[in-house]
N, C-alpha and C positions, 0 to 999 in steps of 0.2 A: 372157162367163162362162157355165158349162154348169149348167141349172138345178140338179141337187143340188149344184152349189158356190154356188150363190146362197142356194138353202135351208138348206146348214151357216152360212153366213155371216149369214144373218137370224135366227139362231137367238141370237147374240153381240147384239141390239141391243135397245135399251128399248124396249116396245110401249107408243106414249100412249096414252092414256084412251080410250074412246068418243066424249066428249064435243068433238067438234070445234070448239068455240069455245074451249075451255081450249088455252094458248099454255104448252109445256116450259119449264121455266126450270131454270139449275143446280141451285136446292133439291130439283125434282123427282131430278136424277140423283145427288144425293151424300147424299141419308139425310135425317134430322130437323135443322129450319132451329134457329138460335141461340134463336129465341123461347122455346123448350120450356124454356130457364134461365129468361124471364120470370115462370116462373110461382110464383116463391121469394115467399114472404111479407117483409115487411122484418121488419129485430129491434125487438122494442119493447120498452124497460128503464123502469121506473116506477122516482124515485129516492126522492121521498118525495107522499101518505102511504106507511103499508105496508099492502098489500092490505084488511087490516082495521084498522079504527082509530078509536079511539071520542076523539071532543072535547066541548068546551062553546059552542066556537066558532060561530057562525052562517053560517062558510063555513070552505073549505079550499083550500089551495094545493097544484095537483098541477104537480109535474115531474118531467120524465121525459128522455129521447132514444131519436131512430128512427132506423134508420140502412137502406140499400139501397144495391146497387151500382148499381142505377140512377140512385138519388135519390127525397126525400122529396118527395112533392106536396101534404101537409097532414098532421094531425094534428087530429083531432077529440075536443071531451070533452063528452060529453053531447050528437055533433052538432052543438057549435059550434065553430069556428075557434080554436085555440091558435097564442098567440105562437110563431111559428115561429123559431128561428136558423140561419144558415146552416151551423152545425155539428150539425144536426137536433138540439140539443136544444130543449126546450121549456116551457111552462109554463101555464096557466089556473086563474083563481080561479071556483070555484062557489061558490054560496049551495048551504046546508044548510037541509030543513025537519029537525023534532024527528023521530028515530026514525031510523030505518035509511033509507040512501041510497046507490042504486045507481049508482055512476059509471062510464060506459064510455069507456074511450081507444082508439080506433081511428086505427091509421097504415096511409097510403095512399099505394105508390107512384106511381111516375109512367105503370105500365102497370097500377093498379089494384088492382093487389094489395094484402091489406090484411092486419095485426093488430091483435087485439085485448085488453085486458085489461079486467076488472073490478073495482072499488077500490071496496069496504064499508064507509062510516062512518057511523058511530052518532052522532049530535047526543044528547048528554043534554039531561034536561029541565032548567029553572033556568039554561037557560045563559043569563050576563049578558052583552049587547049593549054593546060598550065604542064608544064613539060615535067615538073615535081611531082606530080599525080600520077604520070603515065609512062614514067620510067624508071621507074624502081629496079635500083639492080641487083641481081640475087649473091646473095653474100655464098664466103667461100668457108664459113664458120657455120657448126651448130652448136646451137651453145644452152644445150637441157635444164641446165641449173641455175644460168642466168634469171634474174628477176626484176622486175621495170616496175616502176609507178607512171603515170601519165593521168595528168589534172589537166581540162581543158573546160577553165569558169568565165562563162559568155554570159550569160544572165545573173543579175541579183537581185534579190528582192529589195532592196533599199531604194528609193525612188530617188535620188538624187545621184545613184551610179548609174553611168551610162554602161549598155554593155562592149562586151569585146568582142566584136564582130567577126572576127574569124576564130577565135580563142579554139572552139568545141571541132572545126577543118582541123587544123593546126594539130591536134591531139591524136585526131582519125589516120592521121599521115605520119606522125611519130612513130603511132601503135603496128602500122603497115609497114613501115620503113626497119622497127623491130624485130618484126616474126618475118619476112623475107632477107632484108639484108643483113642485119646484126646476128640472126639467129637465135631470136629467143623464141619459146612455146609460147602461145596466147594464153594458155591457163598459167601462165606465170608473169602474167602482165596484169597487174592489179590498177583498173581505167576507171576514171569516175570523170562526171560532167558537172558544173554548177556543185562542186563539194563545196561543203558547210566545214564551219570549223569542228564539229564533233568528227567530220571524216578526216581532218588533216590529224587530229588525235589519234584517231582508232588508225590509221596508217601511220603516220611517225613517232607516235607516243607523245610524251609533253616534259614540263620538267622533272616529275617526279617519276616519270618509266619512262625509259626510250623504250621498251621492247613493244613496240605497235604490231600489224599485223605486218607492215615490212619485216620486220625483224622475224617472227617466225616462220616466212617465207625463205630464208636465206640457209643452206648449207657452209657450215662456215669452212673459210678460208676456197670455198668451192666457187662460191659463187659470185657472179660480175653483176652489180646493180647499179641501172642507171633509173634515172629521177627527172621526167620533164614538166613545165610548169607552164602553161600561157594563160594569164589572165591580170587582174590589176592587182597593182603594189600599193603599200602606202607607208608616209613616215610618218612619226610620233614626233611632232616638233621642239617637244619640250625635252626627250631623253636623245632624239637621233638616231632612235632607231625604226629599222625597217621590219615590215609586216606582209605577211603575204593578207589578200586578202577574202576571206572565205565568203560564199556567194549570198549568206546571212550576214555579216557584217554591218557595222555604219561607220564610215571612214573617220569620223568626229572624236571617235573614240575608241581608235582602232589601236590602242594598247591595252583594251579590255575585252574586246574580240576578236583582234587577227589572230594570223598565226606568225610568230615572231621567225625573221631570217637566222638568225642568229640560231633559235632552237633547231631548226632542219638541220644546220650547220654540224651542231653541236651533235645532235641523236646519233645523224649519221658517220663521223667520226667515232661513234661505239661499235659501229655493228660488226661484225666479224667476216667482210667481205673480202673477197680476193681484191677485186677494186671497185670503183664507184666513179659514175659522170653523171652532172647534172648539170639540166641546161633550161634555164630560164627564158623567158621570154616574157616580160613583165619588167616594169620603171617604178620607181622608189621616192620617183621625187613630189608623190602628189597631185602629177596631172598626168591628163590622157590623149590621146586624139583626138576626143569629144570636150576638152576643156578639164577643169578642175575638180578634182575630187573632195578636197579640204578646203572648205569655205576661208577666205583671208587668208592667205600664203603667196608668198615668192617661192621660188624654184629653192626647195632647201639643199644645203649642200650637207650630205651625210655620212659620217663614216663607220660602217660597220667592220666590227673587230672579228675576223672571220677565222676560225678555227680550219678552215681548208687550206690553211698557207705552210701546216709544221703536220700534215698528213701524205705520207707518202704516195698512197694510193687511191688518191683524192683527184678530181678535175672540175672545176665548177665555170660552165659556160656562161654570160646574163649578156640581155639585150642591149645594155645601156648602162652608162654611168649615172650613180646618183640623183641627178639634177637633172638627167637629160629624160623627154621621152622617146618611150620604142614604140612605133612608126609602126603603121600599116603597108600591106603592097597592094592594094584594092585591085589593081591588074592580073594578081597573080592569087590573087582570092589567100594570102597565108600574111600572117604578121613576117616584118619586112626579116627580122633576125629569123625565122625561122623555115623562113622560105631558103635565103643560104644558107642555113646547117644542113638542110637536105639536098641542097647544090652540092656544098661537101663531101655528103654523102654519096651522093652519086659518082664522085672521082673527080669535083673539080678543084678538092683541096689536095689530091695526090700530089706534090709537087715533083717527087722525084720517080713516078709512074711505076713503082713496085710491085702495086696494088693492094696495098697494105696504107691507110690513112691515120696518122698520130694524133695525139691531141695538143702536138705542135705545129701542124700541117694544118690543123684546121682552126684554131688561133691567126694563125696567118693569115689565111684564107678569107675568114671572117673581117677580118681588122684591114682588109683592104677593098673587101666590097659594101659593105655594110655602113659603112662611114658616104662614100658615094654617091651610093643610092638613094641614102636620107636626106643628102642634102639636093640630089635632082627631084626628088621628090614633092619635099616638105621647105626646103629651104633652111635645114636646120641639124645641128649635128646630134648622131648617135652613134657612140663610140663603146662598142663592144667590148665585154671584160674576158678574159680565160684567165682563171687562178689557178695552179699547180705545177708540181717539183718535177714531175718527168715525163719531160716532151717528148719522149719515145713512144709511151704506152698508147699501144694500137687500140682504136676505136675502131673499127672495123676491118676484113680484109676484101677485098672483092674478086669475084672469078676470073 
């Protein structure tokens, strides 16, 4: 080749660097390497609190989800480590001091990159320290296969129901009370708030299929499901039967929209579980704390024919009988029956200090403070029901 054809010809080719130790490689010859995407922040969605948010509470529940096409390498709040899931969302409880508190969430991919938000809550002063909240004791069970429902219906859309004012707490502390001390997984807690009655369907089934999506959550004969309920009852005055009541509802004619006791009853006596406890927190007789749900009624007196009485592995907790209602503890921020089931829970139904609590221990329990307290309260009784064959079966064990 004759040098100016060698010279147009060098002229086509990539001159390397200087640096004779650095080795070409294809990224050098085709532009800007893939990394340069690296550098995206991941999305970070806070779902609740909301950015600003004033409580009474002495901590707060932050969740949220991260999301990367990379993938998530943590999530930080306040610099500590939050419950991570594999579907990046998340979660961490902080303690609150009084006054204003600065919470950072920082998400951090897997090449470093991060986002960040900032979550302002106000602790008012006077806030009451409800000892239910903040002492959760860690159970000595884990229990994988276990499966929960928890309905907590505070609001309805029907204007003439008042709501249930702690109903949606109440639910939040059952669900926590669960995945710590009982030892269930939170993906095997199926929670809903303000359920409608097409969700009391699609989770218990109706009369012509029990199998809801309770039922395909359950391994059978494997699996321990319990069932909690806080929100308004009602009776059908003309048959005597009890309704739960779904957050669409209109109590007028709530044997054409609740969801009947009796059916829950009934479903769950099918399902193929090792055992089952459910515990209500909800009155049957028509009124509330806020007064009367069923326009023109006395206090009805009701008997429902309960299929939990000739099931073995059945326990069915409720707040009240019939005719009576179940009572608020406005001091202790939880409906008044369900603030002692978690007393219970905590060990003060152990009677014989095992550490192992029955659902005859806390029958007991119940039926001796709960009647009490309603009546220092309210001036008025509510006397707690526990239906089932064997008062042995441990409800929880604790460390």
């Amino acid at each position: 080749m004759s040098g100016s054809s060698a010279s147009r010809f060098a002229s086509f080719l990539p001159i390397p660097p200087a640096n004779n130790d650095r080795q070409t490689s294809l990224k050098d010859l085709t532009g800007p390497s893939k990394r340069s995407t690296e550098t995206v922040a991941p999305t970070l969605t806070i779902y609740q609190p909301a950015l600003f948010y004033q409580t009474k509470d002495n901590q707060v529940l932050i969740k949220g989800k991260a999301s990367d096409d990379s993938g998530i390498h943590e999530v930080l709040v306040n610099n500590q480590e939050a419950v991570l899931q594999r579907s990046g969302e998340f979660q961490a409880e902080v303690k609150l001091k009084l006054g204003s508190n600065s919470i950072v969430v920082k998400a951090v991919d897997i090449n470093s990159n991060s986002a960040e938000k900032t979550i302002t809550v106000l602790r008012e002063e006077k806030a009451q320290i409800v000892d239910v909240d903040v002492e959760i004791p860690a159970g000595a069970q884990n229990r994988p296969d276990a499966v929960a429902v928890v309905i907590g219906n505070k609001n309805y859309q029907h204007g003439d129901v008042p709501a249930v004012e702690f109903a949606q707490r109440d639910a939040e502390y059952i669900k926590r009370y669960l995945i710590k001390t009982l030892g269930y997984r939170e993906a095997n807690i199926i929670y809903q708030t303000d359920a409608g009655k097409s969700a009391f369907e699609s989770i218990f089934g109706n009369a012509a299929d029990y199998k809801g999506k309770l039922y395909n959550y359950i391994k059978p004969n494997v699996s321990d499901v319990f069932v909690y309920y806080s929100g308004h009852g009602a009776p059908h005055v003309e048959s005597g039967k009890s309704f739960f009541v779904p957050s669409d509802a209109d109590p007028q004619v709530i044997h054409l929209n609740g969801y009947p006791v009796e059916q829950l009853y009934a479903n769950l006596a099918k399902l193929p579980a090792k055992s089952i406890t459910v515990v209500v927190d909800a009155c049957f007789s028509g009124f509330s704390n806020q007064g009367a749900l069923i326009k023109n009624i006395s206090p009805a007196m009701l008997v429902v024919e309960n299929p939990v009485m000739n099931d073995e592995k059945m326990w069915v907790f409720s707040a009240a009988r019939n005719n009576q209602v179940s009572s608020w503890y406005p001091e202790m921020k939880h409906g008044l029956f369900t603030y002692f089931f978690l007393k219970g829970l905590q060990g003060k139904a152990d009677q014989n200090q095992d550490r192992a609590i029955s659902s005859g221990e806390m029958r007991q329990y119940l039926e001796e403070n709960v009647p009490y307290m309603a009546r220092r309260l309210n001036g008025r009784d509510q006397n707690p029901q526990a239906m089932g064959r064997n008062s042995g079966q441990v409800l929880v064990r604790l460390r």
